[in-house]
VOTIDO-672363 format. One record per residue (C-alpha): x, y, z; residue number from 1. Coordinates in steps of 0.001 Angstrom, whole numbers, plus 500000, padded with zeros to 6 digits. Layout:
BEGIN
<pt px="X" py="Y" pz="Z" tifi="NUM"/>
...
//
This chain:
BEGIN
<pt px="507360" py="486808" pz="519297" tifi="1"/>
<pt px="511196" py="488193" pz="519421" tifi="2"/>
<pt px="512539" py="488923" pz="516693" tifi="3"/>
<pt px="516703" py="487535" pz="515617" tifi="4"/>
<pt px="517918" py="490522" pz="514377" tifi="5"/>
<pt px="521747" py="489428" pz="514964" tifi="6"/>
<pt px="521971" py="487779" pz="511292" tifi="7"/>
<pt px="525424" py="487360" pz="510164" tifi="8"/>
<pt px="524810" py="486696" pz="506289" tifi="9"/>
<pt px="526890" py="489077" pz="504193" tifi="10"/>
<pt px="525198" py="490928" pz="500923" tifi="11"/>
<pt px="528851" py="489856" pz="499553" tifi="12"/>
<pt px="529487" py="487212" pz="497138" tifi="13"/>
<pt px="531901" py="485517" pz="500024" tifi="14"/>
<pt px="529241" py="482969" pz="502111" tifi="15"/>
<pt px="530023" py="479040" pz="500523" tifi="16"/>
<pt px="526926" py="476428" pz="501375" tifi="17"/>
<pt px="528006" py="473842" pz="503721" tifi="18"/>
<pt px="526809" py="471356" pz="500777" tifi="19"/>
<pt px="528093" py="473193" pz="497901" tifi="20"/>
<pt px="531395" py="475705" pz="496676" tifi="21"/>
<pt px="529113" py="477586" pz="494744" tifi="22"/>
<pt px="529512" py="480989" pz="496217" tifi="23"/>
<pt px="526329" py="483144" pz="497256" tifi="24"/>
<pt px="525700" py="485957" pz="495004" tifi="25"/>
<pt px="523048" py="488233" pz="495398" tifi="26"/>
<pt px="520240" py="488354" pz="493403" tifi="27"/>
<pt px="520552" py="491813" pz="492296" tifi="28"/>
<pt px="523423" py="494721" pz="491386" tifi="29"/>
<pt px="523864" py="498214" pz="493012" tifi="30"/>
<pt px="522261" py="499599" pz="489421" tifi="31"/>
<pt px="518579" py="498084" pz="490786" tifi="32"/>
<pt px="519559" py="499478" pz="494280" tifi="33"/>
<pt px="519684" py="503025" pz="492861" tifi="34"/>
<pt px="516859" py="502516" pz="490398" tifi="35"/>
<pt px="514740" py="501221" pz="492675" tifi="36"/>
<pt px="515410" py="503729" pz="495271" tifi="37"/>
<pt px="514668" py="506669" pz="492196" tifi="38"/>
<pt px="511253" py="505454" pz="491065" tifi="39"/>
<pt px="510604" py="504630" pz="495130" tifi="40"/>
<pt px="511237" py="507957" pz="496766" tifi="41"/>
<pt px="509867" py="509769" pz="493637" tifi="42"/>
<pt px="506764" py="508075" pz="494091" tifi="43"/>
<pt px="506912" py="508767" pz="498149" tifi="44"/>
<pt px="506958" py="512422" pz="497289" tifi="45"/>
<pt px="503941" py="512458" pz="494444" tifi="46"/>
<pt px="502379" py="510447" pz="496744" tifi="47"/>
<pt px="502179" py="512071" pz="499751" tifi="48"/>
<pt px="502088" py="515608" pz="498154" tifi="49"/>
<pt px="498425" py="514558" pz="496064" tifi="50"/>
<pt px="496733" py="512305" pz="498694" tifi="51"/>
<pt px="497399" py="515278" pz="501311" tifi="52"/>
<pt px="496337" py="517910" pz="498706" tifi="53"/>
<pt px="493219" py="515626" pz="498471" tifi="54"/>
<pt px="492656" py="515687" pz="502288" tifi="55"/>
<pt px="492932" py="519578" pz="502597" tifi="56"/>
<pt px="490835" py="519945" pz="500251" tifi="57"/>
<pt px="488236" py="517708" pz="501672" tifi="58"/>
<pt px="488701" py="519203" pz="504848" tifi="59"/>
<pt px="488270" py="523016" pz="503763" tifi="60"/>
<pt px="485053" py="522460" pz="501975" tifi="61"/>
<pt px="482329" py="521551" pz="503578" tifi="62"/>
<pt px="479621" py="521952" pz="500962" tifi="63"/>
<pt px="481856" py="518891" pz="498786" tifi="64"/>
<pt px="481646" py="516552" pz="501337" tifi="65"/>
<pt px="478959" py="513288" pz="500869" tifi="66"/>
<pt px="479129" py="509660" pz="501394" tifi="67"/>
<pt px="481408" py="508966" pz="498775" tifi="68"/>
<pt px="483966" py="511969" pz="500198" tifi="69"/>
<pt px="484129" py="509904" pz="503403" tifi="70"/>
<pt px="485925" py="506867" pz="501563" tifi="71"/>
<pt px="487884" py="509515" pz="499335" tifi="72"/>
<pt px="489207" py="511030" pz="502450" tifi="73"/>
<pt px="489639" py="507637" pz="504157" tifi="74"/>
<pt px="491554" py="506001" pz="501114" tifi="75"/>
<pt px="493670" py="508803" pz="500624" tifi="76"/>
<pt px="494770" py="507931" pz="504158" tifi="77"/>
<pt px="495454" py="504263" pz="503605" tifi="78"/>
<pt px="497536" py="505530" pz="500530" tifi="79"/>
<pt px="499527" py="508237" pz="503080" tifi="80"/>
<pt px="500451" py="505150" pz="505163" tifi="81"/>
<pt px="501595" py="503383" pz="502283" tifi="82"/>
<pt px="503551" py="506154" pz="501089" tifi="83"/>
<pt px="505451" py="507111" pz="504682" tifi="84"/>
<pt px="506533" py="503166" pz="504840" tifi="85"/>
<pt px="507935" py="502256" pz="501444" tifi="86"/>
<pt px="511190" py="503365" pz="502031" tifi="87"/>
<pt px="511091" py="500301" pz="504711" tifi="88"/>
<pt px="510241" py="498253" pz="501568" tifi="89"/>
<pt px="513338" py="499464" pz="499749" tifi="90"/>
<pt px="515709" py="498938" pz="502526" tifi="91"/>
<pt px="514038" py="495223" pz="502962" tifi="92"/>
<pt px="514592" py="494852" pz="499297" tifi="93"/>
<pt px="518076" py="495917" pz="498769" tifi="94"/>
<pt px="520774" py="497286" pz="501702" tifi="95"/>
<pt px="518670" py="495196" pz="504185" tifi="96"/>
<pt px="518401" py="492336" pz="501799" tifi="97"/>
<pt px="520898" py="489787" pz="503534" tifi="98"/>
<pt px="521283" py="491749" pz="506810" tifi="99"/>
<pt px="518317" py="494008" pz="508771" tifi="100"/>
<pt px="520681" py="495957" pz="510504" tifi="101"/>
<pt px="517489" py="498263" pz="511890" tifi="102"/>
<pt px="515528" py="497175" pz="514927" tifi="103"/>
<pt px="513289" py="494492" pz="514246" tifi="104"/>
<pt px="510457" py="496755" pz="515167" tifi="105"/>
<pt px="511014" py="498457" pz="512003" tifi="106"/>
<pt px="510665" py="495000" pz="510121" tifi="107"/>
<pt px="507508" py="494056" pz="512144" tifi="108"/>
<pt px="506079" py="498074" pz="511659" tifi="109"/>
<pt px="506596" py="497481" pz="507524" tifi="110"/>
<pt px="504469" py="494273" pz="507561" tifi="111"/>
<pt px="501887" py="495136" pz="510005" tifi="112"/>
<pt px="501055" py="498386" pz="508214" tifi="113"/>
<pt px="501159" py="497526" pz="504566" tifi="114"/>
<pt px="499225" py="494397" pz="505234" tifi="115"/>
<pt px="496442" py="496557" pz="507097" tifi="116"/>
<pt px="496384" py="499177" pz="504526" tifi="117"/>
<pt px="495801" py="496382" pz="501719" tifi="118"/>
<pt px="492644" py="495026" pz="504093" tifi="119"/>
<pt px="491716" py="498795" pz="504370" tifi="120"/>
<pt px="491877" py="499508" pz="500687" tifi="121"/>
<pt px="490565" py="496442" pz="499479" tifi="122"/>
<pt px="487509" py="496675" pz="501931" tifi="123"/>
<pt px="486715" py="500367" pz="500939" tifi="124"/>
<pt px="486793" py="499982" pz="497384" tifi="125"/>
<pt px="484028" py="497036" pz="498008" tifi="126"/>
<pt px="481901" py="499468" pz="500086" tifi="127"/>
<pt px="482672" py="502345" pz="498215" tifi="128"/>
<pt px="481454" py="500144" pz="494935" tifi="129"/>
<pt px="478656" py="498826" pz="496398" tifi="130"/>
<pt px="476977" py="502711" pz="497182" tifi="131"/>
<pt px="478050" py="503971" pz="493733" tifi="132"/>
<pt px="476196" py="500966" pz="492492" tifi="133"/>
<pt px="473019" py="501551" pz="494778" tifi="134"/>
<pt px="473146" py="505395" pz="493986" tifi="135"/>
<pt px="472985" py="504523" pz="490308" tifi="136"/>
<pt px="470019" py="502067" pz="490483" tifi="137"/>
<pt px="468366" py="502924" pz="493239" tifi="138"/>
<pt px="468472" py="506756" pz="493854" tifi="139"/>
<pt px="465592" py="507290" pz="495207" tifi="140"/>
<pt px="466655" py="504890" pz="498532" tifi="141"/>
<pt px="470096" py="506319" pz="498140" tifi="142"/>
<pt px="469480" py="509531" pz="499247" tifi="143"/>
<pt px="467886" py="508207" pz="502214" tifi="144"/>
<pt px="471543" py="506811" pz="503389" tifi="145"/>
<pt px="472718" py="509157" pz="505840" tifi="146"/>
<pt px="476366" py="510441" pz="505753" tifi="147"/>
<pt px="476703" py="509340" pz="509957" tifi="148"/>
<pt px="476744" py="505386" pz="507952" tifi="149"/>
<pt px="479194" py="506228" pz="505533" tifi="150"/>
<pt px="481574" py="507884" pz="508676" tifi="151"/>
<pt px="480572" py="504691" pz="510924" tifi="152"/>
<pt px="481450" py="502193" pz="508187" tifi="153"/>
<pt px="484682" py="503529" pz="507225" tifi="154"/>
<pt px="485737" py="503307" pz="511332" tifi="155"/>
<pt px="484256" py="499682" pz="511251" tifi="156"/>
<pt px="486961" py="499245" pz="508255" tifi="157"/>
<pt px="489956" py="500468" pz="509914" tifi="158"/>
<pt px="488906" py="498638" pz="513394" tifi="159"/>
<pt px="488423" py="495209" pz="510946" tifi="160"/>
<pt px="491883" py="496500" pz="509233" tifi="161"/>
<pt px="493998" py="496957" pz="512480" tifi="162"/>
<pt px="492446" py="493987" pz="514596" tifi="163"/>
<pt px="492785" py="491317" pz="511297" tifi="164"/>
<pt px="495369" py="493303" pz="509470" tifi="165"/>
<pt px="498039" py="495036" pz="511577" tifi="166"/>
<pt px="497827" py="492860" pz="515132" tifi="167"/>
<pt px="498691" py="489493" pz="513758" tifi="168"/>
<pt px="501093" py="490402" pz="511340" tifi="169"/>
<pt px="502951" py="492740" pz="513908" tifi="170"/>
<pt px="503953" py="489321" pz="515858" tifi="171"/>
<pt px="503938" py="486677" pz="512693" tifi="172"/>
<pt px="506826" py="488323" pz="510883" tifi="173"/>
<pt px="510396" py="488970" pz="512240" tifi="174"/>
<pt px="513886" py="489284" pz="510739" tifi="175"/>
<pt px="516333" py="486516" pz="510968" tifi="176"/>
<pt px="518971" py="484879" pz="508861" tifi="177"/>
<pt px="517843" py="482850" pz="506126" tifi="178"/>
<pt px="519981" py="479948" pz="504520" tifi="179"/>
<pt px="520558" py="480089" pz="500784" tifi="180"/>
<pt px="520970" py="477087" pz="500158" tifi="181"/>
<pt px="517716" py="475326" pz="501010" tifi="182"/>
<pt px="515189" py="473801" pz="499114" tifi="183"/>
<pt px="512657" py="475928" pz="501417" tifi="184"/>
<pt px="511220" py="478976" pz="500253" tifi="185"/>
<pt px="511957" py="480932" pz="502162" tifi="186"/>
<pt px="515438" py="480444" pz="501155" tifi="187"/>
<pt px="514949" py="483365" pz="498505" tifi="188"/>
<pt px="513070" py="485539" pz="500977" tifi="189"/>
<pt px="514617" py="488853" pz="502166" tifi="190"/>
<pt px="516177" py="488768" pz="505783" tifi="191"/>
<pt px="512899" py="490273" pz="507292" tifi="192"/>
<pt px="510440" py="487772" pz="506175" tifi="193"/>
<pt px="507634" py="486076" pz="507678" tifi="194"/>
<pt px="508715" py="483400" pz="510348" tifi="195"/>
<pt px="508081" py="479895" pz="509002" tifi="196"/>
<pt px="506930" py="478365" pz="512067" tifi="197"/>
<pt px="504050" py="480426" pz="511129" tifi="198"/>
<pt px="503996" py="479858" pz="507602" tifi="199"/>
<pt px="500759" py="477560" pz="507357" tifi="200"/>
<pt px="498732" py="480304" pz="509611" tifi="201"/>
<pt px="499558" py="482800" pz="506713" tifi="202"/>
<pt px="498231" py="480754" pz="504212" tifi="203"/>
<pt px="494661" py="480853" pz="505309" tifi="204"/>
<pt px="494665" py="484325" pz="506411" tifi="205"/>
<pt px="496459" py="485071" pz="502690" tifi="206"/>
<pt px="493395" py="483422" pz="500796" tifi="207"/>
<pt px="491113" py="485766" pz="502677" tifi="208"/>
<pt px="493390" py="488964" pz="502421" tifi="209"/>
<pt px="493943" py="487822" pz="498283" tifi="210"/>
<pt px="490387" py="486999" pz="497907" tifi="211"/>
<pt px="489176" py="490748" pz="498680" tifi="212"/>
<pt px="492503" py="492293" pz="497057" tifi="213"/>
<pt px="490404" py="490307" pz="494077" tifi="214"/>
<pt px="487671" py="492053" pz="493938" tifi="215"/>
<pt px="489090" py="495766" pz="494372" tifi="216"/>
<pt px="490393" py="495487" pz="490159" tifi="217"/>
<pt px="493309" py="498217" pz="491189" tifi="218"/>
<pt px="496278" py="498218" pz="489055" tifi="219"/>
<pt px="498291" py="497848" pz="492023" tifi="220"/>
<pt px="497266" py="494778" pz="493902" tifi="221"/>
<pt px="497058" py="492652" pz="490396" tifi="222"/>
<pt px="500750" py="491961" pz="490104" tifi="223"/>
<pt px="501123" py="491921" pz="494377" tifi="224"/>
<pt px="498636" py="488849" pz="493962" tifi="225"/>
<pt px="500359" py="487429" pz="491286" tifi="226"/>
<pt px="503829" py="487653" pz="493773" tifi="227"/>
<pt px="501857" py="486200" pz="497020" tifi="228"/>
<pt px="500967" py="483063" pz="495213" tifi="229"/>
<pt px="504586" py="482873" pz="493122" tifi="230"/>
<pt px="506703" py="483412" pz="496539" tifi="231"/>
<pt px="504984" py="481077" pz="498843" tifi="232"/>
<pt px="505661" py="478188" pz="495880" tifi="233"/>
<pt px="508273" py="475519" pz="495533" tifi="234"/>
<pt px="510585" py="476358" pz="492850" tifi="235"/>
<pt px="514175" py="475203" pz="491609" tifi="236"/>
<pt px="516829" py="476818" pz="493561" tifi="237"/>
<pt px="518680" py="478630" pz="490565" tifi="238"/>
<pt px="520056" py="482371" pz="490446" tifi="239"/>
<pt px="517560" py="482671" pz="487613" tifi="240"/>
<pt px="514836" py="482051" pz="489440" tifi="241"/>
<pt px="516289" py="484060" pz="493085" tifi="242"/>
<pt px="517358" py="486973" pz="490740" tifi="243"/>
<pt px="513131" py="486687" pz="489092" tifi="244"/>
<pt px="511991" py="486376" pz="492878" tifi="245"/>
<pt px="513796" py="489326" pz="493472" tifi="246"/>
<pt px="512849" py="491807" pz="490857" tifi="247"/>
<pt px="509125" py="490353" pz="490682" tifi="248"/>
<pt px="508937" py="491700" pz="494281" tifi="249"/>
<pt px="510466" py="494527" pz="493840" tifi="250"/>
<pt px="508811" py="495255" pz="490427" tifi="251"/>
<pt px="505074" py="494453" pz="491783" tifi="252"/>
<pt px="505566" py="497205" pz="494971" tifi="253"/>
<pt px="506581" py="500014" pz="492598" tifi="254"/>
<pt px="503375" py="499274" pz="490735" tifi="255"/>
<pt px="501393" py="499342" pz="493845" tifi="256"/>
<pt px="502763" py="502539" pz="494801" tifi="257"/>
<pt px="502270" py="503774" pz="491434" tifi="258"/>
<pt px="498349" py="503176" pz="491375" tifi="259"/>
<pt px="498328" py="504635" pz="494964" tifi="260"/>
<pt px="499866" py="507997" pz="493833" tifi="261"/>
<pt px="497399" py="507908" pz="490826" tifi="262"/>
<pt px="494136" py="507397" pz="492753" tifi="263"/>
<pt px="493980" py="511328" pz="493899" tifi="264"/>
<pt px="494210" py="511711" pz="490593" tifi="265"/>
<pt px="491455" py="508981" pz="489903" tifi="266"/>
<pt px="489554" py="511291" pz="492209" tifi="267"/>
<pt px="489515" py="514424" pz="490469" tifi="268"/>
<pt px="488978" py="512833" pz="487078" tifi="269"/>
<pt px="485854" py="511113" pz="488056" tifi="270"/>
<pt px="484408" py="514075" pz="489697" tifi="271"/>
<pt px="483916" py="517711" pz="488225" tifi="272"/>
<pt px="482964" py="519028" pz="491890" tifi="273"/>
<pt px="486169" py="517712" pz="493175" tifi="274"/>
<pt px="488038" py="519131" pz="490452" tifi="275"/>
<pt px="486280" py="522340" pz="491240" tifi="276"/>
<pt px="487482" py="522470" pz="494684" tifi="277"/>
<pt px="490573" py="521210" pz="494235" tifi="278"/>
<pt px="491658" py="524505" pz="491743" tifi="279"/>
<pt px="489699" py="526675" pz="494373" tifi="280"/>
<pt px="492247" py="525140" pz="496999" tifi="281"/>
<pt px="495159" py="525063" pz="495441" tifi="282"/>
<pt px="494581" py="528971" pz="493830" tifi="283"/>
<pt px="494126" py="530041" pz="497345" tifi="284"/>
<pt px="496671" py="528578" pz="498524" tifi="285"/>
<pt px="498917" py="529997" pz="495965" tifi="286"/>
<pt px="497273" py="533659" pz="496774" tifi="287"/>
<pt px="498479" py="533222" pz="499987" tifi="288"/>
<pt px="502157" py="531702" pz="499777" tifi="289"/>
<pt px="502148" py="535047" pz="497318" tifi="290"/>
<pt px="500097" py="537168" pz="499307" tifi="291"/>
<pt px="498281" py="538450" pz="496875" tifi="292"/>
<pt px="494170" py="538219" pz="496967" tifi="293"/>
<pt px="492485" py="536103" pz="494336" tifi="294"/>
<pt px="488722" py="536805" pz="493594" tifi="295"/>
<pt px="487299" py="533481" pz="494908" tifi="296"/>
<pt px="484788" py="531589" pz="492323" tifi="297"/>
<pt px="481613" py="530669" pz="494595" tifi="298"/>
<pt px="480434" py="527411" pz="493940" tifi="299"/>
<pt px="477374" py="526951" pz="493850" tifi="300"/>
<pt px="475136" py="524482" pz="496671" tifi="301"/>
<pt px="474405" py="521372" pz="494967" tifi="302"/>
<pt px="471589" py="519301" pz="496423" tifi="303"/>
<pt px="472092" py="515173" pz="497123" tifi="304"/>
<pt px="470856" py="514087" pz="493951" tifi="305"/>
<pt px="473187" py="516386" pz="492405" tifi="306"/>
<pt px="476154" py="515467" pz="494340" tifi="307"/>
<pt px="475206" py="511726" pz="493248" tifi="308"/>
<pt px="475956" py="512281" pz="489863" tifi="309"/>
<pt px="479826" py="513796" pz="490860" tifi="310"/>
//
């Protein structure tokens, strides 16, 4: 589908309705640009700094990798994605608002991605769930899971994710202008929105996407639920409620990103072996940005059973 990126709305309070001589304001101040763009980018760095820090140190040691490591690694990938295209998010949500001057391949890449990355998250936290579960009451059948499954399953998850996720959504959403002053939803929307014609479509594939999002109990994707169902609901067309439209969107993406940087962190603190590793990495890494020669800890080969219990 082509995407109308020639939208001539202005983010100034100067466009009057054809209907009304109520001026268009927008929903938001330069203060929640600048905020928003603080908490945003801060959150791009942590981000990206822990969920790489995470891979590395995956990657390094071989002895700490098991079934669950594979999802680790793989989430922490999903969360890297995330991270690199949130500052697409922020431009949507506040220069880019009433005008995507950027290609519309930028506002089709932002959708695509973030809505395959919530199909991959949501997808491996049920999978990773449902082994922690079987390792914990049946271990004796758990250790007869080969690590090959875990490594096969988490492809099948990002073929599901990019196929269901990343495909459709790349042609369903597009930027164009929106009008302001209509009793339609998407009225409120930001300029790079999904394309109405296609609205219906969404719908189905949303109570699908939602349902799973469900069943992951992540910090994050409680308040994005809460958002889908508000945004794709009739509501009065008031400044109240585009100003609440506004910051509820922009308000449940910062706490996505915020339980994105904190799963690394969720990592370490639910595993003592990955903790382990993680201060063997980062000390040798510090010996040699210093160039000095640490005395490296050995740790000590665990068997399966043991590594269920990490």
């Amino acid at each position: 589908m082509d995407v109308d990126v020639n939208i001539n709305a202005s983010s100034t309070p100067s466009v009057l309705s054809s209907t009304t001589m109520e001026p268009y304001t927008r929903p938001f101040s330069s203060t929640a640009i600048w905020v928003s763009a603080i908490f945003l980018f801060s959150m791009l760095v942590i981000g990206m700094a822990l969920n790489i820090l995470t891979m590395c140190v995956i990657l390094k040691y071989k002895k700490l990798r098991n079934l669950f490591v594979y999802f680790i690694f793989s989430l922490c990938v999903s969360d890297l994605v995330s991270a690199l295209i949130s500052p697409l998010f922020w431009y949507r949500r506040t220069v880019g608002f009433d005008h995507w001057a950027a290609p519309g391949f930028f506002c089709k890449l932002y959708w695509a991605a973030d809505l395959m990355t919530s199909f991959a998250t949501a997808l491996h936290i049920v999978s990773f769930g449902t082994f922690r579960l079987i390792s914990i009451r049946y271990p004796h059948f758990f250790t007869t899971i080969s690590n090959k499954i875990g490594v096969v399953l988490v492809i099948i998850i990002w073929i599901v994710s990019f196929t269901c996720g990343f495909i459709p959504y790349f042609v369903w959403f597009g930027a164009r202008k929106r009008d302001r002053y209509s009793d339609s939803p998407d009225a409120r929307w930001p300029a790079c929105t999904i394309n109405m014609e296609w609205q219906r479509l969404k719908e189905r594939q949303a109570v699908l996407q939602l349902s799973l999002i469900v069943l992951s109990f992540l910090f994050g994707y409680i308040p994005f639920t809460a958002y889908e169902f508000w945004s794709v609901q009739d509501h009065e067309h008031t400044d109240y409620i585009r100003s609440f439209d506004y910051y509820f969107g922009l308000i449940e993406y910062i706490l996505l990103r915020l339980s994105e940087c904190m799963n690394p962190i969720f990592y370490n603190l639910g595993s003592s072996k990955m903790r382990r590793y993680t201060r063997r990495f980062v000390r040798d890494l510090l010996d040699k940005l210093t160039g000095t020669n640490g005395i490296r800890t050995r740790v000590p080969s665990e068997s399966r059973t043991e590594s269920i219990r990490t």
